[in-house]
N, CA, C and O atoms as CSV, one atom per row, in Angstrom:
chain,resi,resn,atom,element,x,y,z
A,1,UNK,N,N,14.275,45.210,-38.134
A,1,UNK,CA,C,13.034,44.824,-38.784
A,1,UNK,C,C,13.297,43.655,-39.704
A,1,UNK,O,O,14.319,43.537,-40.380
A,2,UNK,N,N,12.349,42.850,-39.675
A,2,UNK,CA,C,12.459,41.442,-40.861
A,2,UNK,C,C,11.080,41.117,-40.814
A,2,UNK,O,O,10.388,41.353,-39.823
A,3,UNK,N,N,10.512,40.407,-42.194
A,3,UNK,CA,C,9.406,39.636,-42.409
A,3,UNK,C,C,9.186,38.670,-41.734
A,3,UNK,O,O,10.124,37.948,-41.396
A,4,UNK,N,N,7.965,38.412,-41.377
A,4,UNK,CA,C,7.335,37.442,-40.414
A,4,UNK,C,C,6.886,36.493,-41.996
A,4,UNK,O,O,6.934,36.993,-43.120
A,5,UNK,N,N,6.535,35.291,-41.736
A,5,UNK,CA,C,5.776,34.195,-42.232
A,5,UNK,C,C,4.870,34.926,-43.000
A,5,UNK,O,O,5.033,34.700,-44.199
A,6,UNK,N,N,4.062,35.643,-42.779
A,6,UNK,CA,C,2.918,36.197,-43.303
A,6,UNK,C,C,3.314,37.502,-44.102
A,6,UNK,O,O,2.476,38.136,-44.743
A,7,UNK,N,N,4.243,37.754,-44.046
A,7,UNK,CA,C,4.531,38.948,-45.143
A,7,UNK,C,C,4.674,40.389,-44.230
A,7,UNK,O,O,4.979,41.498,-44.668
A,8,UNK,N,N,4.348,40.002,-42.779
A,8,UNK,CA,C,4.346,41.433,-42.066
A,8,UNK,C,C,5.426,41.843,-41.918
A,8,UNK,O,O,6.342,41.245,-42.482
A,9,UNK,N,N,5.727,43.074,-41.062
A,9,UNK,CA,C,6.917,43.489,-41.022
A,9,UNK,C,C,7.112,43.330,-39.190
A,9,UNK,O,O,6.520,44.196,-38.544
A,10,UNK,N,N,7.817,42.391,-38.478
A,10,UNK,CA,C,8.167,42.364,-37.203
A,10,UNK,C,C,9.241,43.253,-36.548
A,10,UNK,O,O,10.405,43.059,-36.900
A,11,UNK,N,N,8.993,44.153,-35.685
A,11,UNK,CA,C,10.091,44.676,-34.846
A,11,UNK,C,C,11.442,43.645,-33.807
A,11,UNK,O,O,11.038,42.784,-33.025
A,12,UNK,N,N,12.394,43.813,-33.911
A,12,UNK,CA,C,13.370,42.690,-33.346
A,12,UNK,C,C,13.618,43.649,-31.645
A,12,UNK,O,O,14.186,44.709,-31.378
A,13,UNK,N,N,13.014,42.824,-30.965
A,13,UNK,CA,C,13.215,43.298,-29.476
A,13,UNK,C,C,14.612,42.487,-28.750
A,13,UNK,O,O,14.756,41.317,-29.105
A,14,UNK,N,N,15.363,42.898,-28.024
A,14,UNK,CA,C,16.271,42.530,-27.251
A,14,UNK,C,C,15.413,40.537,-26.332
A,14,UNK,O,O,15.903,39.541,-25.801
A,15,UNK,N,N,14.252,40.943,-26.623
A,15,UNK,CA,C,14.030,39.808,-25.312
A,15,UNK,C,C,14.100,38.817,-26.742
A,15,UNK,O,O,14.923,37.903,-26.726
A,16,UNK,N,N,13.364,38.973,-27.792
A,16,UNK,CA,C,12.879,38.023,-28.623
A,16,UNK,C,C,13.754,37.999,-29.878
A,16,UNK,O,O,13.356,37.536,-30.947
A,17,UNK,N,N,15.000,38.539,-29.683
A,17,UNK,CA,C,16.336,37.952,-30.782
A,17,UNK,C,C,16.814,36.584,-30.057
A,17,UNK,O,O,16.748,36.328,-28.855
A,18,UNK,N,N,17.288,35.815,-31.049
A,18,UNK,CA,C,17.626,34.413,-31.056
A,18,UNK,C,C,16.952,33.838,-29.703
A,18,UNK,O,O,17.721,33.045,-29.160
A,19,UNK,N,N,15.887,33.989,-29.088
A,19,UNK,CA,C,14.790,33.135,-28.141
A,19,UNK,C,C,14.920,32.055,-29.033
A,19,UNK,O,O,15.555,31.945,-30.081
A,20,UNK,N,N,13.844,30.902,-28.114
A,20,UNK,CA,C,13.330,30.173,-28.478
A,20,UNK,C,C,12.005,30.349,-29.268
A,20,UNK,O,O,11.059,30.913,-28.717
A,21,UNK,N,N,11.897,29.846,-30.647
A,21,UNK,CA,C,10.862,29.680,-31.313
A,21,UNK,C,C,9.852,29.377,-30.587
A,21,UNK,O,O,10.208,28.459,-29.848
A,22,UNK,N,N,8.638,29.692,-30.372
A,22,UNK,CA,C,7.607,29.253,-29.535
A,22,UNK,C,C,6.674,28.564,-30.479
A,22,UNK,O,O,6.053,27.579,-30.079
A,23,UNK,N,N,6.514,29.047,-31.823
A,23,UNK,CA,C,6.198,27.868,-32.791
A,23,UNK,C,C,6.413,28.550,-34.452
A,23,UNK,O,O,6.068,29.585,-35.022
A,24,UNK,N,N,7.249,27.208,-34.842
A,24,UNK,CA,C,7.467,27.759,-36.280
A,24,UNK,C,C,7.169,29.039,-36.972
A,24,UNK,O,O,8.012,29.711,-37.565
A,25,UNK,N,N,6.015,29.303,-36.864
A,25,UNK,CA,C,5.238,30.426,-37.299
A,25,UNK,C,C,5.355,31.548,-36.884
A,25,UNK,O,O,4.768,32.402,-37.548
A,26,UNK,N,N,6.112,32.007,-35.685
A,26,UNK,CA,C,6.804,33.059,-34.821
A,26,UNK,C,C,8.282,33.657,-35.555
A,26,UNK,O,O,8.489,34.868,-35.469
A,27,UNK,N,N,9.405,32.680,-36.352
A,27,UNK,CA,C,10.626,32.648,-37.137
A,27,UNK,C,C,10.107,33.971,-38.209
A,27,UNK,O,O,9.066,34.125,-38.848
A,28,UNK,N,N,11.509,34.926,-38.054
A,28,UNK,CA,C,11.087,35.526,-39.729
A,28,UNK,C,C,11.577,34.533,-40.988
A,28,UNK,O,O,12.469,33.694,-41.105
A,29,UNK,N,N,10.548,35.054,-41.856
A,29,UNK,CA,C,11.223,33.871,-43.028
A,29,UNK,C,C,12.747,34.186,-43.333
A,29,UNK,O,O,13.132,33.794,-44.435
A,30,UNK,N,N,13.341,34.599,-42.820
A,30,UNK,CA,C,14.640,35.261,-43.534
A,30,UNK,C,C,15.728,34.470,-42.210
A,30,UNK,O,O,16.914,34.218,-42.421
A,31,UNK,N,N,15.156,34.235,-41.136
A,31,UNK,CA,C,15.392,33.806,-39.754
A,31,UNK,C,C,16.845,34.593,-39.144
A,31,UNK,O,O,17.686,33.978,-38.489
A,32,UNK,N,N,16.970,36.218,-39.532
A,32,UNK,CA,C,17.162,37.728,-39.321
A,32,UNK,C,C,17.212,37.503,-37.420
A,32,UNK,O,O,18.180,37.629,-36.670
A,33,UNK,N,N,15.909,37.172,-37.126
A,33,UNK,CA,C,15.417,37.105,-35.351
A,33,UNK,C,C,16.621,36.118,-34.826
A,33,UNK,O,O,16.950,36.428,-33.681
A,34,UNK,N,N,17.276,35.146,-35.293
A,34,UNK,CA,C,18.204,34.101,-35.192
A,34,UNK,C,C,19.912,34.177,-35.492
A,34,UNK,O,O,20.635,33.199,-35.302
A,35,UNK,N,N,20.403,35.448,-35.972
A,35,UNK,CA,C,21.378,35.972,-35.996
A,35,UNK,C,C,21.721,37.075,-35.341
A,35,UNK,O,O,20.945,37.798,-34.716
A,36,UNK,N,N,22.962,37.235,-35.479
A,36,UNK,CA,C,23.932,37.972,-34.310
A,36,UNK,C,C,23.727,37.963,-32.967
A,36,UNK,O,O,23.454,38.872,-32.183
A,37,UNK,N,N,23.957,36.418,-32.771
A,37,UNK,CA,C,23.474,36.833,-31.190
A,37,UNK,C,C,24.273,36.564,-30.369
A,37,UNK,O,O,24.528,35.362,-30.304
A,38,UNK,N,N,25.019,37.477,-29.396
A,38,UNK,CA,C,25.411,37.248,-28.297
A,38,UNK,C,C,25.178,37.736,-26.700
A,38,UNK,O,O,24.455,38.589,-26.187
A,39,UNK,N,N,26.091,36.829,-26.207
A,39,UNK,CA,C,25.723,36.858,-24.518
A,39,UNK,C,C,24.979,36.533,-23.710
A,39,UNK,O,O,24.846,36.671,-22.494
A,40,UNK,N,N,24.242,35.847,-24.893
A,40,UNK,CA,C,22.751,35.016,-24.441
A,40,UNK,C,C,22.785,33.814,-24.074
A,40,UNK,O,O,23.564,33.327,-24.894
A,41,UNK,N,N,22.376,32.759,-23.196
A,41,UNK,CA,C,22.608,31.537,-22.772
A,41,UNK,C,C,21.924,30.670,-24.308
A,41,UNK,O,O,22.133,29.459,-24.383
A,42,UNK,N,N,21.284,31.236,-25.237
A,42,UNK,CA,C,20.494,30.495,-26.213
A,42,UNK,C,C,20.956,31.151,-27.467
A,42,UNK,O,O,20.172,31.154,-28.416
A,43,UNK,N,N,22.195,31.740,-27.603
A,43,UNK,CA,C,23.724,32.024,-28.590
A,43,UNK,C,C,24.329,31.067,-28.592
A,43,UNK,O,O,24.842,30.656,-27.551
A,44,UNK,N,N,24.441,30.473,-29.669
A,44,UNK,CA,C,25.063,29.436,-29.965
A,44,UNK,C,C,26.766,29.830,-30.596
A,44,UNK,O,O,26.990,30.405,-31.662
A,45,UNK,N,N,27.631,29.425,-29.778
A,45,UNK,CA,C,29.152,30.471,-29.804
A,45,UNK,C,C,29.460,30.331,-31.835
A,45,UNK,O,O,30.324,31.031,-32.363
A,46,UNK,N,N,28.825,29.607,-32.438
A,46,UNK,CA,C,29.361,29.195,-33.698
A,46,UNK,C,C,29.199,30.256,-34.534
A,46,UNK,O,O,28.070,30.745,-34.594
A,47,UNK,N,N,30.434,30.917,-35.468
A,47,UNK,CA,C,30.602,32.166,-36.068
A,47,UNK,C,C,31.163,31.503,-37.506
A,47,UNK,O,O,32.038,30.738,-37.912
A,48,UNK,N,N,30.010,32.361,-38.013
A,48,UNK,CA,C,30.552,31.801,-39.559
A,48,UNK,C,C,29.808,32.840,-40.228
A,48,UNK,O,O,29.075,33.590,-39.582
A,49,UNK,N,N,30.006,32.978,-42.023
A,49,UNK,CA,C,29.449,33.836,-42.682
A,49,UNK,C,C,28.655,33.532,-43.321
A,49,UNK,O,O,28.630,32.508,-44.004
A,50,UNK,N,N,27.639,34.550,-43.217
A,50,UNK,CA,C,26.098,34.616,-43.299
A,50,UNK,C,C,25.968,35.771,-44.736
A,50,UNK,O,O,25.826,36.928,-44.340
A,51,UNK,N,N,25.991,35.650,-46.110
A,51,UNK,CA,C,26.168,36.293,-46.630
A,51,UNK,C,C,27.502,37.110,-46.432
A,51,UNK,O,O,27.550,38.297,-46.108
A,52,UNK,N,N,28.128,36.628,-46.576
A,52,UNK,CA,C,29.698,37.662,-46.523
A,52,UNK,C,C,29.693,38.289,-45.139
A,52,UNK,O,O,30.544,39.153,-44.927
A,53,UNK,N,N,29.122,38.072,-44.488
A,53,UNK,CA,C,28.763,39.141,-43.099
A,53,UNK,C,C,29.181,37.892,-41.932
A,53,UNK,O,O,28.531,36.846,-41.940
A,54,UNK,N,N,30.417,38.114,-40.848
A,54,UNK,CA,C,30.581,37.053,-39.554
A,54,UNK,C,C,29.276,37.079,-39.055
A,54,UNK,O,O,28.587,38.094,-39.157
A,55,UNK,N,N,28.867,36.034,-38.514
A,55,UNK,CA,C,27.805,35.691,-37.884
A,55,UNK,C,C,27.196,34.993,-36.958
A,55,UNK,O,O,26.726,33.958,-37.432
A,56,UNK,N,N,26.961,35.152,-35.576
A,56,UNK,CA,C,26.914,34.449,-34.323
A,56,UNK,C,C,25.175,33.446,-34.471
A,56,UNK,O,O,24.230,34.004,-33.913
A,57,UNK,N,N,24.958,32.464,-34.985
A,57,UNK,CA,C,23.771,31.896,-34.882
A,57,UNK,C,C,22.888,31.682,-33.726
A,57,UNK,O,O,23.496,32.158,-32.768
A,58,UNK,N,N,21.983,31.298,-33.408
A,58,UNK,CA,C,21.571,31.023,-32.692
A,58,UNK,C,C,21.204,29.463,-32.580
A,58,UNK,O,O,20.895,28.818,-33.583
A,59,UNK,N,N,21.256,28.907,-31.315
A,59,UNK,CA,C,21.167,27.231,-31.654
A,59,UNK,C,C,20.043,26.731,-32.250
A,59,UNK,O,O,20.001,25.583,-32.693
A,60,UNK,N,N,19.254,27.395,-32.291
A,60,UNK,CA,C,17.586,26.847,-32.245
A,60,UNK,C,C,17.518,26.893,-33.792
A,60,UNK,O,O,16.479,26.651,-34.406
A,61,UNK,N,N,18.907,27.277,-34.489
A,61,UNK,CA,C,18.871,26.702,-36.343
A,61,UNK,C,C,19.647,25.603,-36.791
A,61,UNK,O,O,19.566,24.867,-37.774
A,62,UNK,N,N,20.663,25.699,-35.521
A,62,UNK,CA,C,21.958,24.629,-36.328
A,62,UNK,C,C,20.996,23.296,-36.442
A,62,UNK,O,O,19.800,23.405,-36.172
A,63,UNK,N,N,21.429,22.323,-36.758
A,63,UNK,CA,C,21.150,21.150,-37.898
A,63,UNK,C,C,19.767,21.430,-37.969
A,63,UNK,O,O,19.005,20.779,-37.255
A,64,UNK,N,N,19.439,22.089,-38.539
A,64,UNK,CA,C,17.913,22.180,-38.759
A,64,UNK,C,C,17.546,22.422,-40.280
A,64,UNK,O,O,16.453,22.912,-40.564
A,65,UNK,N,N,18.900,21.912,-41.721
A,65,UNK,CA,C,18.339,22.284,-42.964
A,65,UNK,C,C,18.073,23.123,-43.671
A,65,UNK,O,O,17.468,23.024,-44.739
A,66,UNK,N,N,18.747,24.643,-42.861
A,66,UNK,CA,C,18.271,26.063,-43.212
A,66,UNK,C,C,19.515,25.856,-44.172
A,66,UNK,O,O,19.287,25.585,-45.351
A,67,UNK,N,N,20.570,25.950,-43.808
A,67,UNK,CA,C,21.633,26.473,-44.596
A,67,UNK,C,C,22.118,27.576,-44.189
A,67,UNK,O,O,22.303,28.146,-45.264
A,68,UNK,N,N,22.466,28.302,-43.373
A,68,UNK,CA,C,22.445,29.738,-43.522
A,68,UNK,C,C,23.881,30.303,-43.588
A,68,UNK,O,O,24.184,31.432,-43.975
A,69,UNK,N,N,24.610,29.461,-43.203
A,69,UNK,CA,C,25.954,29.783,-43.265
A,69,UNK,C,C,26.642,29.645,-44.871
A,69,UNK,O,O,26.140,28.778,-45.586
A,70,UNK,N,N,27.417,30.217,-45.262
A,70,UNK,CA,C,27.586,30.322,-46.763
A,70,UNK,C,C,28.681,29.162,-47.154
A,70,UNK,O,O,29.016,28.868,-48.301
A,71,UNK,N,N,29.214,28.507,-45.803
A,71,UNK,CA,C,30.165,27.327,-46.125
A,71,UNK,C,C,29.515,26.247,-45.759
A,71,UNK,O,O,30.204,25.233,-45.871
A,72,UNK,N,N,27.871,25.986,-45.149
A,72,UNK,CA,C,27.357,24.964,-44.670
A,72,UNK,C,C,27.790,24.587,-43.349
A,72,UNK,O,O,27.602,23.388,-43.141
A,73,UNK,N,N,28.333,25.244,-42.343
A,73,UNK,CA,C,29.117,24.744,-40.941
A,73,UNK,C,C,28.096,24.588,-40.118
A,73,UNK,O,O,28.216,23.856,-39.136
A,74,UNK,N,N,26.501,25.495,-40.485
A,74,UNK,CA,C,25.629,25.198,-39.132
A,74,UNK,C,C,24.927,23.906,-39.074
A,74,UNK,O,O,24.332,23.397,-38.124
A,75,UNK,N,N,25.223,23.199,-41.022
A,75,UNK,CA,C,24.666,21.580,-41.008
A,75,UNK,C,C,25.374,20.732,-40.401
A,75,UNK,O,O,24.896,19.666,-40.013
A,76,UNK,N,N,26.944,21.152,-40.175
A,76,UNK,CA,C,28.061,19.828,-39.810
A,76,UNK,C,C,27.073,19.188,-38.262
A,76,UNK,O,O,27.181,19.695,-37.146
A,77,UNK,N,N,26.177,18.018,-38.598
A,77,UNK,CA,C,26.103,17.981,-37.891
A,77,UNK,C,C,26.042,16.208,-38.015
A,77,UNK,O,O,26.266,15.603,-39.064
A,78,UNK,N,N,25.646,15.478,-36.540
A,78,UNK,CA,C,25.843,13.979,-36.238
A,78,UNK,C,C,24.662,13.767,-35.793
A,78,UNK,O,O,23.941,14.559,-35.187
A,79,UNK,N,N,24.430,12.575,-36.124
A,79,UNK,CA,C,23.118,11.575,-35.851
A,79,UNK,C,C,23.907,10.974,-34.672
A,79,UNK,O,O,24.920,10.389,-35.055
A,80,UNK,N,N,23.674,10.960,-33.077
A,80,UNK,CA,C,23.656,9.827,-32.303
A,80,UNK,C,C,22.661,8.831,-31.687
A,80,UNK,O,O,21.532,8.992,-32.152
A,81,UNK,N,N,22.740,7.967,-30.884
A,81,UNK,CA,C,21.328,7.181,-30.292
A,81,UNK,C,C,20.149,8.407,-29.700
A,81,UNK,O,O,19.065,7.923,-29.378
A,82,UNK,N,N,20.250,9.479,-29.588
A,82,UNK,CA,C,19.251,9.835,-28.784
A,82,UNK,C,C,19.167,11.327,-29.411
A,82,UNK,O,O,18.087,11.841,-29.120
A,83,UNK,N,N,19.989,12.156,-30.180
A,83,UNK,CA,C,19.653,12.917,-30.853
A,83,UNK,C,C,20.682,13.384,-32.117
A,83,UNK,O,O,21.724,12.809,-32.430
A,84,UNK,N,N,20.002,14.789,-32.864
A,84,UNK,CA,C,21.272,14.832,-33.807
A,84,UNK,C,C,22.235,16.282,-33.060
A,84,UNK,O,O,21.989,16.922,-32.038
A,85,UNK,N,N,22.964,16.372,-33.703
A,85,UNK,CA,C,23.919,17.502,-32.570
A,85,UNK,C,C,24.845,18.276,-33.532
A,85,UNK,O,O,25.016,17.587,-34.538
A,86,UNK,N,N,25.299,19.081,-33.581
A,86,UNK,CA,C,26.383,19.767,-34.147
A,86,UNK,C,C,27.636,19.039,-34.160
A,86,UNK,O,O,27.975,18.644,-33.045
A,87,UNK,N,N,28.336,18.783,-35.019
A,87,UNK,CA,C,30.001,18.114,-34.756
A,87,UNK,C,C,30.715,18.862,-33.893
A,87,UNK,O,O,31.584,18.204,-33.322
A,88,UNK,N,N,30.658,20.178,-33.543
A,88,UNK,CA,C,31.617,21.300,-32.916
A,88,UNK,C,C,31.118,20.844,-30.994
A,88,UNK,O,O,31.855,21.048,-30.029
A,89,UNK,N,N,30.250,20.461,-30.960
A,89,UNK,CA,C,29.119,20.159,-30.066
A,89,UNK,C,C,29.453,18.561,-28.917
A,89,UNK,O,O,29.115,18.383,-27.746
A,90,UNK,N,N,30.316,17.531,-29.977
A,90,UNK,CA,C,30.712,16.590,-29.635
A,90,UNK,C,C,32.491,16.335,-28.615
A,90,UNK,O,O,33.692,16.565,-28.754
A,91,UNK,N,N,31.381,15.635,-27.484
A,91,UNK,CA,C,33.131,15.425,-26.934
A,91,UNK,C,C,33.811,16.874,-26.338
A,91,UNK,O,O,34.971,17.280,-26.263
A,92,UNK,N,N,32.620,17.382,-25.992
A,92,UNK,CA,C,33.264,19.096,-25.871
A,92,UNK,C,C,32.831,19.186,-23.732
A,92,UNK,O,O,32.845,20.120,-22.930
A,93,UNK,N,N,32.544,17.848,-23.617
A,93,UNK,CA,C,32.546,17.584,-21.977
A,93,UNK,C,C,31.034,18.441,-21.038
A,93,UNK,O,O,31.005,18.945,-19.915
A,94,UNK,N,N,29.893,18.288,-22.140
A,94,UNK,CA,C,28.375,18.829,-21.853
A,94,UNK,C,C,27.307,17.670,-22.482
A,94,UNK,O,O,26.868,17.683,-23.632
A,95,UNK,N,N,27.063,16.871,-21.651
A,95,UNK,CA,C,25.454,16.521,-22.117
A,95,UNK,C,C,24.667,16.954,-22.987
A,95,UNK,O,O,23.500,16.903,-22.599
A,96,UNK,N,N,24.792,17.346,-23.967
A,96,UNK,CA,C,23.400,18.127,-24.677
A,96,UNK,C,C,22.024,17.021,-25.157
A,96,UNK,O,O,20.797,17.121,-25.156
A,97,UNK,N,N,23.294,15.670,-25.650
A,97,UNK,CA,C,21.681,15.301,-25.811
A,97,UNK,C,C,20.827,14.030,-24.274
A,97,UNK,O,O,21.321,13.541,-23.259
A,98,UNK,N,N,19.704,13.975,-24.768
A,98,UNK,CA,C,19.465,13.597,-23.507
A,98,UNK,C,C,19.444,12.330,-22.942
A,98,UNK,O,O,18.664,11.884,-22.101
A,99,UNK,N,N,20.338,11.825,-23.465
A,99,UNK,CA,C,20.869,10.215,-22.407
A,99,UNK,C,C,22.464,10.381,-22.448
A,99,UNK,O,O,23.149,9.465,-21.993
A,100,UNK,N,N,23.184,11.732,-23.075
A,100,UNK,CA,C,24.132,11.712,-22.953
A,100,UNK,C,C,25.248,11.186,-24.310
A,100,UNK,O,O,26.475,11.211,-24.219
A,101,UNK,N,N,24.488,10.738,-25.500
A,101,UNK,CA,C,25.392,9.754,-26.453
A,101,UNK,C,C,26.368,11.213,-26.808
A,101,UNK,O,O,27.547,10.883,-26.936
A,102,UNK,N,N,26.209,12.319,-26.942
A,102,UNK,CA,C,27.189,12.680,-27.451
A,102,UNK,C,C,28.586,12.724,-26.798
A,102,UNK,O,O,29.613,13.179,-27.303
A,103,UNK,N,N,28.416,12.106,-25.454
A,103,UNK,CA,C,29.922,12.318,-24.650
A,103,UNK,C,C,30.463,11.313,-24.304
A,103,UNK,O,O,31.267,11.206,-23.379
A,104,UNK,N,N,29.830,9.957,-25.456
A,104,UNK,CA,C,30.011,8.704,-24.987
A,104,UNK,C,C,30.987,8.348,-25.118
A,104,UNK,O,O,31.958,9.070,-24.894
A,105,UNK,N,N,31.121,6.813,-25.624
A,105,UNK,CA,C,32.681,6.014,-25.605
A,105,UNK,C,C,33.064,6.638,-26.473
A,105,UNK,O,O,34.033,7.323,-26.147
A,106,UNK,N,N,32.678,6.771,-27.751
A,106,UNK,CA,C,33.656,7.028,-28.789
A,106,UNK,C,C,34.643,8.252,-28.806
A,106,UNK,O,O,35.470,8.577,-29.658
A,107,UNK,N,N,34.320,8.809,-27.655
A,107,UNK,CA,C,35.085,10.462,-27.148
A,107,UNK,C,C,36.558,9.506,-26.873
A,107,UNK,O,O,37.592,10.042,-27.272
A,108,UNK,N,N,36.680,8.232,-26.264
A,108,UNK,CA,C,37.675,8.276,-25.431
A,108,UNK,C,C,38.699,7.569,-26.917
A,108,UNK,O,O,39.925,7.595,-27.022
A,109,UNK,N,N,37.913,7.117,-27.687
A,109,UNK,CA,C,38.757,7.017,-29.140
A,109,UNK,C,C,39.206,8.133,-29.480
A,109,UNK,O,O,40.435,8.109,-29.535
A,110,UNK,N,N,38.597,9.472,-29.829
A,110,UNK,CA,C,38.513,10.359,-30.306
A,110,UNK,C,C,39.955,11.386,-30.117
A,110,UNK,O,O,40.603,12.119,-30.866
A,111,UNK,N,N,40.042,10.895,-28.408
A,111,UNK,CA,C,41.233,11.602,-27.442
A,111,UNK,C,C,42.163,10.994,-27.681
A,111,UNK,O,O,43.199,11.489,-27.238
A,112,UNK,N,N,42.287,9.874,-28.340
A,112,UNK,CA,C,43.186,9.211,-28.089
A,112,UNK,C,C,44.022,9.310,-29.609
A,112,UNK,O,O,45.251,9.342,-29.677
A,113,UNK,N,N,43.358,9.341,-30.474
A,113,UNK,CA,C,43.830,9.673,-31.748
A,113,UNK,C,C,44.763,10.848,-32.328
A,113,UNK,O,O,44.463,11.999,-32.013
A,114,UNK,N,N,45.988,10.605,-33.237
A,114,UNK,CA,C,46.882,11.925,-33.627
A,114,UNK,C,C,46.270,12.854,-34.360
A,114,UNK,O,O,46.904,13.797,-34.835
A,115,UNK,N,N,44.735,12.670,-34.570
A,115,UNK,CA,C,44.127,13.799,-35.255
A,115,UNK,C,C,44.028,15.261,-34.408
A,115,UNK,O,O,43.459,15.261,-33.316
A,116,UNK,N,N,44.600,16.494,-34.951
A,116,UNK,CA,C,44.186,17.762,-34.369
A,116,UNK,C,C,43.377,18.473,-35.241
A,116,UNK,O,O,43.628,18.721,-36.420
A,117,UNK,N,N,42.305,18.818,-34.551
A,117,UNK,CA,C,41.629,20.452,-34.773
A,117,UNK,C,C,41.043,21.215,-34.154
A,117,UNK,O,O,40.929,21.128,-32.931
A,118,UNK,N,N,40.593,22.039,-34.787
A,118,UNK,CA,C,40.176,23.525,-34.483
A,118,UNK,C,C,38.990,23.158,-34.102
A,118,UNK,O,O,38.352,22.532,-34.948
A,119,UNK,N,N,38.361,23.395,-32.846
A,119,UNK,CA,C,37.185,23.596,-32.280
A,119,UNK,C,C,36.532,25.099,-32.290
A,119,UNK,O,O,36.538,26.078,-31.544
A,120,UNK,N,N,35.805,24.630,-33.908
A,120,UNK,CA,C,34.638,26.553,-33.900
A,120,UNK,C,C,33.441,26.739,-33.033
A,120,UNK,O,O,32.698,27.711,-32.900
A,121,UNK,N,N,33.443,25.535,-32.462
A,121,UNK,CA,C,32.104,25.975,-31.386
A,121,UNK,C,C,32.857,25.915,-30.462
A,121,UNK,O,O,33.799,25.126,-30.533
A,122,UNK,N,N,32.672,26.757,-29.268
A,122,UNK,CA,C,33.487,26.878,-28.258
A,122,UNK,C,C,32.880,27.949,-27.063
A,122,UNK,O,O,32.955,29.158,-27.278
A,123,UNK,N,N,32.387,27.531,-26.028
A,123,UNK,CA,C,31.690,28.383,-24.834
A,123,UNK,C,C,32.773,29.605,-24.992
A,123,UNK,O,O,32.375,30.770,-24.999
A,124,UNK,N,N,33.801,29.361,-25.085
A,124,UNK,CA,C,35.317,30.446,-25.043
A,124,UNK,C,C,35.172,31.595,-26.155
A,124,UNK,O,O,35.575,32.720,-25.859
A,125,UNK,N,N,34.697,31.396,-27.232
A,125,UNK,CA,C,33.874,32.401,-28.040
A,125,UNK,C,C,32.781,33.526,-27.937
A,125,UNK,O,O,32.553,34.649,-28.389
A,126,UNK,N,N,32.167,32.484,-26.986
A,126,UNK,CA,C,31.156,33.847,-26.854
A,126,UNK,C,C,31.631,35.077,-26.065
A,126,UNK,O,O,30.904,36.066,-25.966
C-alpha cells in the first residue's frame, strides 16, 4: 500500500509495480510503486539505498530529479545530442537513446583510456 497524488490509499499489484507511468498522476507520491523491482524488462538493474534499505529502481525515475537514492546514484546522469541517460547506461553496447549518441565516438576514447571502474548498472544484476 502507498499514497496516490490525491491522498488515497493505492493497492500495489504485481502488473502495476515499477510499469510505466501512464501519466504523472498515476505515481504514488512517495514513488513506493517504483521500487524493488525485479525481473521485469522495465527494472532498471541499478541497486542503491533507498532510506538505509538496498533498492532495485525502476527506470522510469532515474534522471528524473526525484532523488531517491540516499547517495544521489539514480541522478548520475549525462546530457547527450538526443537524450539524457544514466552514466551506468553509457558505452554499455545498447542504444537507449534514440539516434544512438550514447554509444557514440566518445566510447572508443573511453576504451581506450587507463581509467577502471565498477559498472553498477549492469543487465548481469538483475
Amino acid at each position: 500500500r502507498s499514497l496516490g497524488s490525491r491522498g488515497d490509499i493505492r493497492i500495489l499489484h504485481p502488473a502495476t509495480k515499477c510499469a510505466p507511468p501512464m501519466e504523472f498522476d498515476l505515481l504514488c507520491d512517495d514513488y513506493k510503486d517504483q521500487m524493488n523491482c525485479t525481473g521485469s524488462s522495465t527494472a532498471s538493474p541499478l541497486l542503491c539505498n533507498v532510506q538505509g534499505y538496498p533498492t532495485k529502481l525502476s527506470k522510469y525515475v532515474l534522471c528524473k530529479g526525484l532523488g531517491l537514492c540516499d547517495d544521489g546514484l539514480d541522478e548520475a546522469c549525462v546530457e547527450t545530442k538526443d537524450c539524457t541517460i544514466h552514466k551506468h547506461k553509457l558505452c554499455d553496447g545498447v542504444k537507449d537513446c534514440p539516434r544512438g549518441f550514447d554509444e557514440g565516438i566518445f566510447c572508443q576514447s573511453m576504451a581506450e583510456s587507463d581509467i577502471t571502474c565498477e559498472r553498477k548498472l549492469s543487465e548481469d544484476n538483475l
